[in-house]
VOGU-3710 file (C-alpha; in Angstrom, 3 decimals, decimal comma):
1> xxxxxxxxxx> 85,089/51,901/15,551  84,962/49,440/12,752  87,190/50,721/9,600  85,014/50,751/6,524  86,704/48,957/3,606  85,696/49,179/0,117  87,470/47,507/-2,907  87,809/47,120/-6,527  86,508/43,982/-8,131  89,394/42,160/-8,661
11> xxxxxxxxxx> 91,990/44,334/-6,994  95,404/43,561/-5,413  93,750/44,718/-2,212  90,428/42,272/-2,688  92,823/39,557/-3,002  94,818/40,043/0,573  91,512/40,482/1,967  90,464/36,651/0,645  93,529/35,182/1,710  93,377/36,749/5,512
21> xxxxxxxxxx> 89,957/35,541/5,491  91,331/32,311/4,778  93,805/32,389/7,008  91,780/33,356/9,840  93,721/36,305/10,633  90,350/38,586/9,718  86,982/38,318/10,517  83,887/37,908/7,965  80,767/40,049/9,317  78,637/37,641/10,915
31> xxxxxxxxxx> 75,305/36,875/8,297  73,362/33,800/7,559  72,674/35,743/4,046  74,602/34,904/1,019  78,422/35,733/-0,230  78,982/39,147/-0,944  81,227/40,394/-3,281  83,172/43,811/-1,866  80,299/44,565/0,761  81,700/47,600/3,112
41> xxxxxxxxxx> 82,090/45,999/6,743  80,113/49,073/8,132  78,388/51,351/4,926  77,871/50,554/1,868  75,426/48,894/-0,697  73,363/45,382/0,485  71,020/43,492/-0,816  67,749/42,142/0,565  65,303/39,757/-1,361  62,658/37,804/0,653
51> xxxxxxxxxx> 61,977/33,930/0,566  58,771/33,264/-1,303  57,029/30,687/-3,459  57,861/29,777/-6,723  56,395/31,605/-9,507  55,373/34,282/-6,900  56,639/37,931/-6,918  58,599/39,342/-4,177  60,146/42,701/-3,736  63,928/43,189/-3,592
61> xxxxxxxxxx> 65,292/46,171/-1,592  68,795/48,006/-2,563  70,047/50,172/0,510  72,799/52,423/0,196  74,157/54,102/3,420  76,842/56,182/4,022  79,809/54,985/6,641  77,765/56,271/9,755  74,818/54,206/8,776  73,630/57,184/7,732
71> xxxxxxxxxx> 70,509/56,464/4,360  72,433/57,847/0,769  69,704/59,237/-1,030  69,656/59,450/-5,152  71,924/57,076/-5,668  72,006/54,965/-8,943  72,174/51,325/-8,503  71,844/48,385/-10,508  70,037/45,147/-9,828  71,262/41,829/-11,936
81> xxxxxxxxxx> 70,026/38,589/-12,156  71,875/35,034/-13,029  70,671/33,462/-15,711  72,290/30,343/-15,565  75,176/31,236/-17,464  75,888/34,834/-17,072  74,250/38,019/-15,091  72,086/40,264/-16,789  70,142/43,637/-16,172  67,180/43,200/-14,210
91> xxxxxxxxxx> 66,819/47,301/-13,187  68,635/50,605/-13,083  67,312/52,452/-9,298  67,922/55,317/-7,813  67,565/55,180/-3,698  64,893/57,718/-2,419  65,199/59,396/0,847  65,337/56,071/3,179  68,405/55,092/1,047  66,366/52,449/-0,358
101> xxxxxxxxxx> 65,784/50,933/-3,938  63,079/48,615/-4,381  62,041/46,838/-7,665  59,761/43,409/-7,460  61,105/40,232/-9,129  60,028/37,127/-9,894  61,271/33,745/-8,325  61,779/30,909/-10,228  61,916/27,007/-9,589  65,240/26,313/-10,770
111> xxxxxxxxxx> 67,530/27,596/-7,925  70,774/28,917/-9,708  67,811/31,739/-11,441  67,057/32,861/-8,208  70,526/34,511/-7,542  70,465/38,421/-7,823  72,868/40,943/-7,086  73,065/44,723/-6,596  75,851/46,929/-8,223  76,765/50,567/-6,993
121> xxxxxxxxxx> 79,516/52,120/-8,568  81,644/55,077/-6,293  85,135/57,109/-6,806  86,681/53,952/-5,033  85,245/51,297/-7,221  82,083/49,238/-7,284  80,046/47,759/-4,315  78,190/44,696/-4,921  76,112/42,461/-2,426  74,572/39,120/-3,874
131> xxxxxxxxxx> 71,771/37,188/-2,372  70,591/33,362/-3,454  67,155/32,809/-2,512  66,003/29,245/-1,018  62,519/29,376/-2,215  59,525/27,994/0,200  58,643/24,394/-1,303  55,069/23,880/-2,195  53,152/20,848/-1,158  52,114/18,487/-3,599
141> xxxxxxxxxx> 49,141/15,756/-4,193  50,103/13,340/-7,088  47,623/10,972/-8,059  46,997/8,210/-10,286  43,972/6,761/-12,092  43,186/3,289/-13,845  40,731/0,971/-14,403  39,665/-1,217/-11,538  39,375/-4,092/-13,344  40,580/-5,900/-16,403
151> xxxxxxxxxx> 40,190/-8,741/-18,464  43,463/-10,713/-18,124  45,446/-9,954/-21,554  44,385/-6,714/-22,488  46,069/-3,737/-21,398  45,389/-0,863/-19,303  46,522/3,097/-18,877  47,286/4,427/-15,522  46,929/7,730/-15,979  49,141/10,438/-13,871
161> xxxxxxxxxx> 48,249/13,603/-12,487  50,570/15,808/-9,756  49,632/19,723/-8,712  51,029/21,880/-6,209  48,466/22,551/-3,051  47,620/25,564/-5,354  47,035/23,686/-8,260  49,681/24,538/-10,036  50,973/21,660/-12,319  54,146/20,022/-11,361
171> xxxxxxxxxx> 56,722/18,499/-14,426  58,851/16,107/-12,795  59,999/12,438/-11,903  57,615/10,020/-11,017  58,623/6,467/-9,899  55,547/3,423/-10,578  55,924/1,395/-7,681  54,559/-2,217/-7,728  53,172/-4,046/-4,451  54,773/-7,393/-3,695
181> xxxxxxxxxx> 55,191/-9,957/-0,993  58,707/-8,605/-0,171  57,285/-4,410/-0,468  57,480/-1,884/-3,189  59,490/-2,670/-6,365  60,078/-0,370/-9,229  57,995/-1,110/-12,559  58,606/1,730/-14,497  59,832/5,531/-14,405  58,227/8,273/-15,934
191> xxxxxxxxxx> 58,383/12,428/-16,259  54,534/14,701/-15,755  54,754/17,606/-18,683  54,050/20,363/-18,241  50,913/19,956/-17,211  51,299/18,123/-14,846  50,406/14,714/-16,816  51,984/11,195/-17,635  50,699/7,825/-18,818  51,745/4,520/-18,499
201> xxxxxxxxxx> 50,028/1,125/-20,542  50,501/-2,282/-18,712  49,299/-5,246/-19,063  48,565/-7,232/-15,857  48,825/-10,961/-15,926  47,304/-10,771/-12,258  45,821/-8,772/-9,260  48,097/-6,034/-9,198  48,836/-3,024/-6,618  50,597/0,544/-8,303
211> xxxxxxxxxx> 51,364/3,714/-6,209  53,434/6,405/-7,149  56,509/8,171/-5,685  56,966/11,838/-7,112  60,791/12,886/-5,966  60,945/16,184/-4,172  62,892/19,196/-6,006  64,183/22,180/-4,737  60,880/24,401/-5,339  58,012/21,676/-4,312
221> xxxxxxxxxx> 58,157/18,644/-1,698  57,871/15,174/-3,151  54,261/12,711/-2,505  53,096/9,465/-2,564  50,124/8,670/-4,251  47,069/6,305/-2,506  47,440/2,945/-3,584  45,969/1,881/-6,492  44,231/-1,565/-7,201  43,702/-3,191/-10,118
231> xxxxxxxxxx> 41,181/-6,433/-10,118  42,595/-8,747/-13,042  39,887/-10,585/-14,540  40,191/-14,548/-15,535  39,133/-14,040/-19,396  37,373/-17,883/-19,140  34,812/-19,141/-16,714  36,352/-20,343/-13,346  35,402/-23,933/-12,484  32,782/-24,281/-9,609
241> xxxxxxxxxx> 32,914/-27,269/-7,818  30,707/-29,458/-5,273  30,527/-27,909/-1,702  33,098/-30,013/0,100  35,344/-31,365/-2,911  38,370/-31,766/-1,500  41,528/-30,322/-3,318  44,342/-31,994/-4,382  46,502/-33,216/-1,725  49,580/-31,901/-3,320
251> xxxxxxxxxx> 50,221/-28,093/-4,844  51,799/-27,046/-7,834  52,658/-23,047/-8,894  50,591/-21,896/-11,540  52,123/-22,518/-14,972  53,709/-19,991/-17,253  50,639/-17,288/-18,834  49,395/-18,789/-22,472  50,790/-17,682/-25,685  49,804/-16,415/-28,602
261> xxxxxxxxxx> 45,897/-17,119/-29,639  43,646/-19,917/-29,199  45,400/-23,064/-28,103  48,569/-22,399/-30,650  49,291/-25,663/-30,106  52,648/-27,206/-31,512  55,250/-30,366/-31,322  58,851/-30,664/-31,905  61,193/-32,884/-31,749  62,504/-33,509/-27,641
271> xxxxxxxxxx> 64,485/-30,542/-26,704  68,356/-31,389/-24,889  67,056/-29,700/-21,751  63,508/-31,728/-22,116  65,957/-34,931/-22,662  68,436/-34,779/-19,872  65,219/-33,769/-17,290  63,469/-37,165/-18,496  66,684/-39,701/-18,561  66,848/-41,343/-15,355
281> xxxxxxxxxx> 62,672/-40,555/-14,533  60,117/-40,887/-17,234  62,933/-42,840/-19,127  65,393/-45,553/-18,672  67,000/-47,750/-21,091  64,970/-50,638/-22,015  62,275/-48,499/-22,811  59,785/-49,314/-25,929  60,249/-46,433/-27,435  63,305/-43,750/-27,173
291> xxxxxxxxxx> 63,970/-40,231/-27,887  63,332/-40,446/-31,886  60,050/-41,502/-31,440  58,488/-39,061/-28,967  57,868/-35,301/-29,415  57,383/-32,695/-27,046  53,554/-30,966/-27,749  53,506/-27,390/-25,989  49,640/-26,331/-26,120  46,991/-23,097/-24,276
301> xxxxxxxxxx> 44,770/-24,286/-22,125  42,388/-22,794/-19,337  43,010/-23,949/-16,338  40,238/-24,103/-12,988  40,710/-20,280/-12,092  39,336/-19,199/-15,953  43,168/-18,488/-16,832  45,017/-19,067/-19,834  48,418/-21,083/-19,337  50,980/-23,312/-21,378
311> xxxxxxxxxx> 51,321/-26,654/-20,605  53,680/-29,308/-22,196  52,845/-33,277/-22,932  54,987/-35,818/-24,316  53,697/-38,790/-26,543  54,580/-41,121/-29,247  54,973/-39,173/-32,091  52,413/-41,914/-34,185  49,821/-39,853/-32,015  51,239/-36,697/-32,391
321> xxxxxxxxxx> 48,572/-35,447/-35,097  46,028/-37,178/-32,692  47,081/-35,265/-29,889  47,038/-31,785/-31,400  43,688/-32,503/-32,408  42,396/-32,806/-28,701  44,071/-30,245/-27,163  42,583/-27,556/-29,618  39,527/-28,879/-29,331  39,776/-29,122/-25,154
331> xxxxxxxxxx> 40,217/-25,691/-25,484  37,992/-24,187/-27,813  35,050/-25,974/-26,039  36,869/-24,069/-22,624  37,815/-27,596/-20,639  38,875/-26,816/-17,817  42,810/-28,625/-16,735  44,234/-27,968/-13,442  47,968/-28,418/-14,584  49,774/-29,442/-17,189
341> xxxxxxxxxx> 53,696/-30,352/-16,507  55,752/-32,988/-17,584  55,358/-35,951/-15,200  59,479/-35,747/-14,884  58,843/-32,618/-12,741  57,874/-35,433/-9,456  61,010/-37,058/-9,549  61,821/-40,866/-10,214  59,466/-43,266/-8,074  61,074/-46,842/-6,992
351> xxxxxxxxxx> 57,337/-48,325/-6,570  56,454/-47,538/-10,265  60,200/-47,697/-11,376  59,638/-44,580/-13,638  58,370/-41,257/-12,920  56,390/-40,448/-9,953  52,604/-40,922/-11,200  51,319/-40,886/-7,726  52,658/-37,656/-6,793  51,139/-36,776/-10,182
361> xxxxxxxxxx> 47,778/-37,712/-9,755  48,094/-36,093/-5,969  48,618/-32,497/-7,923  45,630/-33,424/-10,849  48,381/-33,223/-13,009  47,448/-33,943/-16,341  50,470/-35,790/-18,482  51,091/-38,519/-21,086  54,437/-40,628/-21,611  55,752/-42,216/-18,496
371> xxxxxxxxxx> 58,006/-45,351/-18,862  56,903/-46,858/-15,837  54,887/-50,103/-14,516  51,047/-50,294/-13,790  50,061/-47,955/-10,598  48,921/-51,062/-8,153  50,526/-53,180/-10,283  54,480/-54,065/-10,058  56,196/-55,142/-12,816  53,100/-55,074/-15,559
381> xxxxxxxxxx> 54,253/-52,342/-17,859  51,793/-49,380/-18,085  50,731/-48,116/-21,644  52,305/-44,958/-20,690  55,416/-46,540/-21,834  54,630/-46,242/-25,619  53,377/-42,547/-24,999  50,209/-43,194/-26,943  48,148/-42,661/-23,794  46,971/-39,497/-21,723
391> xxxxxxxxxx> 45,571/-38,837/-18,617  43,526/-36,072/-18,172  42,959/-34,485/-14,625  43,089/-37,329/-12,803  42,420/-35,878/-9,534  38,449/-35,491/-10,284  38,667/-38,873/-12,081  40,000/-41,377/-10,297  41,921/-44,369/-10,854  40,851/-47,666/-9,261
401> xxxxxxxxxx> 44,044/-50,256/-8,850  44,335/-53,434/-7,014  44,992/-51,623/-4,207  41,852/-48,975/-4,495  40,778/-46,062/-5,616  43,390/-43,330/-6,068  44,462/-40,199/-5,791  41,059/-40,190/-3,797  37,742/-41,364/-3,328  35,817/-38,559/-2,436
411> xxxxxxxxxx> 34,904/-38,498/-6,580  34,141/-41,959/-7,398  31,064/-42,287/-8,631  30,177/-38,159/-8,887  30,530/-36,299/-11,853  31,273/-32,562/-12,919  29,489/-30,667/-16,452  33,324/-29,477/-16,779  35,597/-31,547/-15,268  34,682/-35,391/-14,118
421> xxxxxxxxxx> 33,172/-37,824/-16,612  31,285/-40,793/-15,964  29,746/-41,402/-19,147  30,762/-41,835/-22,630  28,185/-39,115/-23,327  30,773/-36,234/-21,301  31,731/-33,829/-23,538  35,593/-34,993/-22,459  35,043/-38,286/-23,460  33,310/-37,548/-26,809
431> xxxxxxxxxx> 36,130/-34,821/-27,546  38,612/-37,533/-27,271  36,821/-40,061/-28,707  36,292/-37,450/-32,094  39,964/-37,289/-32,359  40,726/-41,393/-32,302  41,280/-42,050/-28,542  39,677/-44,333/-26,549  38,045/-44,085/-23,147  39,712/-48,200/-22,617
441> xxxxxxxxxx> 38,335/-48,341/-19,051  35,934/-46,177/-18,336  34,601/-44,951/-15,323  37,657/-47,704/-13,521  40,291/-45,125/-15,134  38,274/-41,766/-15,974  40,979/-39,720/-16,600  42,980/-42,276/-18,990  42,445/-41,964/-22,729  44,416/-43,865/-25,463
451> xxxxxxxxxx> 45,672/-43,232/-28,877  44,821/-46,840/-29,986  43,580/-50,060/-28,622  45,875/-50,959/-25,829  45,493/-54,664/-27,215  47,851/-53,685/-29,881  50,654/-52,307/-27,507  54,015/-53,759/-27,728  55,441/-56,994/-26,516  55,204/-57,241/-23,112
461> xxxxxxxxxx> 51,955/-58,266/-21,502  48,589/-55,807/-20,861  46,729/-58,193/-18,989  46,044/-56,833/-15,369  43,885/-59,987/-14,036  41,094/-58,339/-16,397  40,909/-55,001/-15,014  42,568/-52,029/-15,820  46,198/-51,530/-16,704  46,356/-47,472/-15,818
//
């Protein structure tokens, strides 16, 4: 027969019962429930509260029975509750007949509130049994909501929404996950209310995926939402070209996103990182004009998908006034330009002994001072040199040299309402023209331009055996 043992809170007896227990040397009654605090082995007072939902009401049960098992009817007994820093009164019961005591609580979603306890005080001391209850975890849908498309620039809400399968709203973490190449990365972090609502304002700079990860908790299981797509919209016309055009034989990335409004065009003085990237590639010593004289112009434009990016062109700073004056009016009439970089970015060429222009013209790379000799030409000085000239997509305008047409020929002799010119009469050419440049060769050199009559350029001869000196 098993000895019945009941204890004082905190007696000396309680205590050589926690170290045998300890030790090993005495047996714990076997129970997947909760600790107990002075439980009798074999009579006594226990505790039973069922597993339920959160924010549901279950019924907890106080028996009382005697040391044969026997029910103990009229017995007081107290049920207490944890509040997170103490235990307080839930209910004072009496058992009926069955030796039970039943009073319905309700569970909560944060588990340290969902720890109850039953009190019976006897000659020998008091009884207690404590329970903590692992509540069932609701399912939950978590959803998000945004426009489907947007203008490129302007911003858009994604909205949040996450409910329990019952529709309860859920108030909890919510990670904005952002589709790339290389998966899922984290764009932002955000909290529902209590309601069950967030919102979060981006603006996309391009087509865009967003899902969201709700974490799990210990009341309600964590979801993923669908994946949501958002359609960014160029903000200009995209340029539509000739079935069969062929496109540039050499790619470039995208350029940085515009800034600011309009074409917020400007020009400084050359920057030290701008300097050291041209020495040795657009520029060499011996050069007709050096570092004082040029300036760096950083401009908007719209480039062939209807985007707005920066670009950055280097001239003589006699033209700089010129220049600005071009480039804001390129883009307020919406011109399209494929690229805009620095020639420096295509390395030193030994053919042209300056930067490489062919690579540049192989990208339609439009792009202004270049220290380097005539394309076709060795040794004849191109007015590139003085940075008073620009070329101007030269992919859909080609150049022909004494050694033929390049980058291509597929656009000799066709023009484009937006982009190729073959008359003085092109919008391009009459923009330029407006601001003081010249179209010097025409449709031989579409894409060149000059700040002033090349017949006034330097010292060194111009003359390319009467044709064009690109």
């Amino acid at each position: 027969m098993i000895r019945r043992v009941t204890t004082r809170l905190g007696s000396p007896l309680a205590a050589l019962v926690a170290v045998l227990l300890t030790a090993g040397l005495l047996a714990a009654p076997a129970s997947t429930a909760s600790p107990r605090d002075g439980r009798a082995a074999d009579g006594g007072t226990s505790l039973a509260v069922p597993r339920g939902y959160a924010d549901t009401v279950v019924t907890a049960t106080v028996r009382v029975v005697d040391g044969d098992g026997e029910p103990v009817a009229d017995e007081p007994v107290r049920l207490q509750r944890y509040d997170g820093r103490d235990w307080q009164p839930v209910a004072d019961l009496t058992t009926g007949a069955d030796g039970d005591a039943q009073h319905d609580v309700t569970l909560r979603r944060t588990p340290e509130r969902n720890r109850f306890r039953a009190l019976r005080t006897t000659a020998d001391g008091t009884e207690s049994d404590r329970r903590d209850v692992a509540v069932l975890r609701r399912n939950t849908v978590l959803r998000g909501f945004a426009q489907q498309k947007v203008r490129d620039g302007r911003p858009v809400t994604l909205r949040v929404s996450w409910v329990t399968g019952n529709d309860e709203p859920v108030a909890g973490a919510v990670r904005v996950e952002r589709g790339t190449r290389d998966g899922w990365t984290t764009a932002t972090r955000l909290r529902t209310d209590a309601d069950g609502k967030a919102r979060w304002t981006t603006t996309p700079r391009s087509d865009v995926r967003y899902r969201l990860v709700g974490a799990a908790s210990s009341w309600h299981v964590g979801d993923t939402s669908p994946v949501l797509r958002i359609d960014n919209l160029p903000p200009g016309t995209p340029v539509s070209l000739p079935a069969g055009a062929p496109r540039p034989r050499r790619g470039l990335p995208d350029q940085a996103r515009a800034v600011g409004k309009g074409a917020n065009a400007s020009a400084v003085r050359i920057p030290d990182p701008v300097w050291r990237s041209m020495v040795g590639r657009s520029w060499r010593r011996g050069c007709p004009v050096g570092r004082p004289g040029l300036r760096l112009v950083r401009t908007n434009y719209w480039d062939f998908d209807g985007y707005r990016r920066r670009g950055e062109l280097v001239v003589n700073a006699a033209i700089v006034g010129k220049t600005l004056g071009v480039v804001r009016a390129l883009y307020a009439a919406e011109i399209p330009v494929r690229h805009m970089y620095r020639v420096d970015r295509f390395g030193y060429s030994d053919r042209l002994n300056g930067a490489d222009d062919y690579a540049s013209m192989a990208a339609d790379n439009t792009s202004a001072f270049n220290c380097r000799d005539v394309v076709g030409a060795p040794g004849r000085r191109s007015p590139h040199s003085y940075g008073r000239s620009i070329d101007i997509n030269p992919w859909e305008n080609p150049y022909r040299s004494n050694n033929g047409w390049t980058p291509n020929t597929w656009w000799v002799g066709r023009s484009h309402p937006r982009v190729a010119w073959r008359s003085a009469e092109h919008q391009v050419v009459r923009i330029f023209a407006a601001h003081g440049f010249r179209w010097t060769y025409g449709t031989f050199d579409a894409h060149h331009f000059d700040g002033r009559p090349v017949a006034r350029l330097g010292r060194r001869p111009l003359a390319c055996d009467g044709g064009v000196c690109h």
